[in-house]
N, C-alpha and C positions, 0 to 999 in steps of 0.2 A: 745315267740321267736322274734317277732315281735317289741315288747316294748323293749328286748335286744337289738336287732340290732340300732333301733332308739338313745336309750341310748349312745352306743358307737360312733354313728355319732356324735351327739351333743357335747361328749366328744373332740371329733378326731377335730371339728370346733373350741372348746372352747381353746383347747392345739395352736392351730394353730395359733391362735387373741391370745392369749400370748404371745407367741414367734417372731409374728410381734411386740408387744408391747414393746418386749428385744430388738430389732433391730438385730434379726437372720435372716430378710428378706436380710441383706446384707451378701449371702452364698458364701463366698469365694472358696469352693471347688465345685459349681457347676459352678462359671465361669472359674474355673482354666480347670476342664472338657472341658466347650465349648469349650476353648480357646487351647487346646490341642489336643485334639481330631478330629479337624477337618483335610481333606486332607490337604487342605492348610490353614496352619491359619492364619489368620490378624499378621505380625509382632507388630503392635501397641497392639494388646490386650495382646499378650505376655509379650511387655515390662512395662505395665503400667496395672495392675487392679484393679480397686479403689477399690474393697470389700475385697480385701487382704489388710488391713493395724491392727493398734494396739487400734482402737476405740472402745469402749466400754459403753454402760450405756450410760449414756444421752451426756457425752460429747461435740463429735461432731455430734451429732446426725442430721441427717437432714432437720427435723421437730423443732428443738429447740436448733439453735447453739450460741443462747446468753450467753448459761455456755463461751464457750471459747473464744467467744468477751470479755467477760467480765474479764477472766482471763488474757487476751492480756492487758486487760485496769490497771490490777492491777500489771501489770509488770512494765509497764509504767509509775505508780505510785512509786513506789520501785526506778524505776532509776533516778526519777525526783526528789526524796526525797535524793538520794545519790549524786548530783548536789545541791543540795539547803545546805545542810550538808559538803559540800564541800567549799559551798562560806561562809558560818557561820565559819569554820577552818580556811578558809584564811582570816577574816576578825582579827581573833585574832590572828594571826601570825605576822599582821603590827606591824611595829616596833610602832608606835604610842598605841597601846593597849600592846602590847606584854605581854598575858595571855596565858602562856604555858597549863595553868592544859585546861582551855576552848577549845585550839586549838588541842588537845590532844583526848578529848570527843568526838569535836564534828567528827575529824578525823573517830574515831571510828562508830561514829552515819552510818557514808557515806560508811562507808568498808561493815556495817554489812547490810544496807539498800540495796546496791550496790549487795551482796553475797544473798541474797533472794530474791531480782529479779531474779539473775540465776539459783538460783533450782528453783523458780516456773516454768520458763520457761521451763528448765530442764527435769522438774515432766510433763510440756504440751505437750514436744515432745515424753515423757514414753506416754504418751497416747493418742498421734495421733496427734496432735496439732500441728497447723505452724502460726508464726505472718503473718500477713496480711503485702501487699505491700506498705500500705500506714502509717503502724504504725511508728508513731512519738514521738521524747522525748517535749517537752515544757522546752526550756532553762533558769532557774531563769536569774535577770539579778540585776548587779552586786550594784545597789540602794537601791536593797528592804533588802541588809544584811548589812548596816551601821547603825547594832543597839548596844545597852548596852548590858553587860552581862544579866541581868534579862529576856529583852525583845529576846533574842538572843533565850534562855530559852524557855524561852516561846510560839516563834515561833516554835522550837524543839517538844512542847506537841502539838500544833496545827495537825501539820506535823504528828505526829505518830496517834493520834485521826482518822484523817483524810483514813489514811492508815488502819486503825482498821474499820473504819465505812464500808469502800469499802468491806472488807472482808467478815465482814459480812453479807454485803448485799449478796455477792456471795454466802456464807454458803447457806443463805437462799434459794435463787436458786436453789442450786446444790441439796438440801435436798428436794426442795418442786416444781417439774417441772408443771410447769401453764397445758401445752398442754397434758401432760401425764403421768402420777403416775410412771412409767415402764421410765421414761427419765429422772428420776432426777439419779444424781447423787452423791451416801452416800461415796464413796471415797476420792475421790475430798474435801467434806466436813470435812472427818474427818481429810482428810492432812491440810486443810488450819485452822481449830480448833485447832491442835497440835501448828503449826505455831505463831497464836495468844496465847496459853498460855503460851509458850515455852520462846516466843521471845518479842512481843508486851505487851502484861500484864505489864510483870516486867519492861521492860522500861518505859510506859507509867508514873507507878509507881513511878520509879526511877526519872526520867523529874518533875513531879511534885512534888516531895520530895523538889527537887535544886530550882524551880521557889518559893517556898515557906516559904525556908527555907533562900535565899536571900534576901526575902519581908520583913522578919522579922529583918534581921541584916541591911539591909535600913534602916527600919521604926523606928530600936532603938538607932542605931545614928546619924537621925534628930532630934528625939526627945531628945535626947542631945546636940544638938545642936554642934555636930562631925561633920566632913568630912566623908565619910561611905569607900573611897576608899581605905583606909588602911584595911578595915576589907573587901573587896571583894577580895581585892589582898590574903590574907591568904586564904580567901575563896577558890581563885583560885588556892593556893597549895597546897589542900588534891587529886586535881584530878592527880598530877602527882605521 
């Protein structure tokens, strides 16, 4: 009876340091209790109680809130990449270049860069998440985009690599929490997973098809001893 009783504490201890582990130590309905219950209650506790919100898993966890700095940071990235993709479209919209199929692409590059920074963010505030007061975009500036098509391209793979590497770094985060097995979070991961095959893959793909397959229509009429611009220009009409 004895080694029963013992058994079930140890159980009752074991269950408890899990459920701290889940971050059910933030019990929403026992401060909604305090905060009701009493004669007179604090108006402030009323209007405001942090353990009532939509956080979950490691997220914004308090012990390990680098997931959603880091997700701040890849928003960030998204909209700095819909800027830079921006000044790429307008660089082929000058009359001087005027490459419609190019200004066309990279347009799109910037809408669809542009439209996934806002679900991520989106998806941050489904799960408790607010940017910080100091988050900032980093403005391309308007030098580093008076390139050729190829190199224009090619910044394009740069840019989405870039964007892919971050991601994953976050996957990995969100999958493998450093401070506590019980704070990573497998959601998070498998949204920003979907994300990358959905979206990033096949562009990435796509970008390095065009960087490569312009390298070769260069490369075959210099070695002819051609102008190559007649054959980019065609190039740049299959994107419209």
């Amino acid at each position: 009876m004895i080694k029963l009783g013992f058994f079930h504490a140890i159980l009752l201890l074991v269950l408890a340091s899990y459920a701290y582990g889940l971050g059910y130590e933030d019990n929403c309905e026992t401060d909604v209790k305090s905060a009701c219950f009493h004669k007179k209650p604090a108006f402030n506790e009323l209007r405001t109680i942090d353990t009532c919100n939509s956080n979950y898993g490691g997220f914004s966890h308090s012990s390990y809130t680098s997931i959603e700095q880091e997700t701040q940071n890849l928003i960030g990235q998204h909209l700095q990449a819909s800027m830079q993709y921006l000044m790429l479209a307008s660089r082929f919209n000058e009359w001087t270049m005027d490459r419609k199929g190019f200004h066309t692409f990279f347009t799109k590059m910037s809408d669809d860069a542009f439209n996934e920074g806002i679900a991520i963010l989106q998806h941050m505030n489904m799960r408790g998440g607010t940017l910080n007061t100091d988050f900032n975009i980093t403005m391309p500036t308007d030098t580093d985009y008076k390139v050729s098509e190829m190199e224009a391209m090619s910044k394009g793979l740069a840019i989405e690599k870039s964007i892919v590497k971050k991601t994953l770094l976050l996957i990995n985060a969100a999958s493998h929490a450093k401070a506590n097995s019980h704070h990573s979070d497998g959601e998070l991961a498998l949204y920003l997973s979907e994300l990358i095959s959905g979206n990033h893959a096949p562009r990435v793909k796509l970008i390095a098809s065009h960087v490569n397959n312009l390298g070769q229509l260069i490369a075959h009429g210099l070695e002819k001893n051609n102008d190559p611009s007649y054959s980019v220009y065609l190039y740049d009409t299959q994107f419209m």
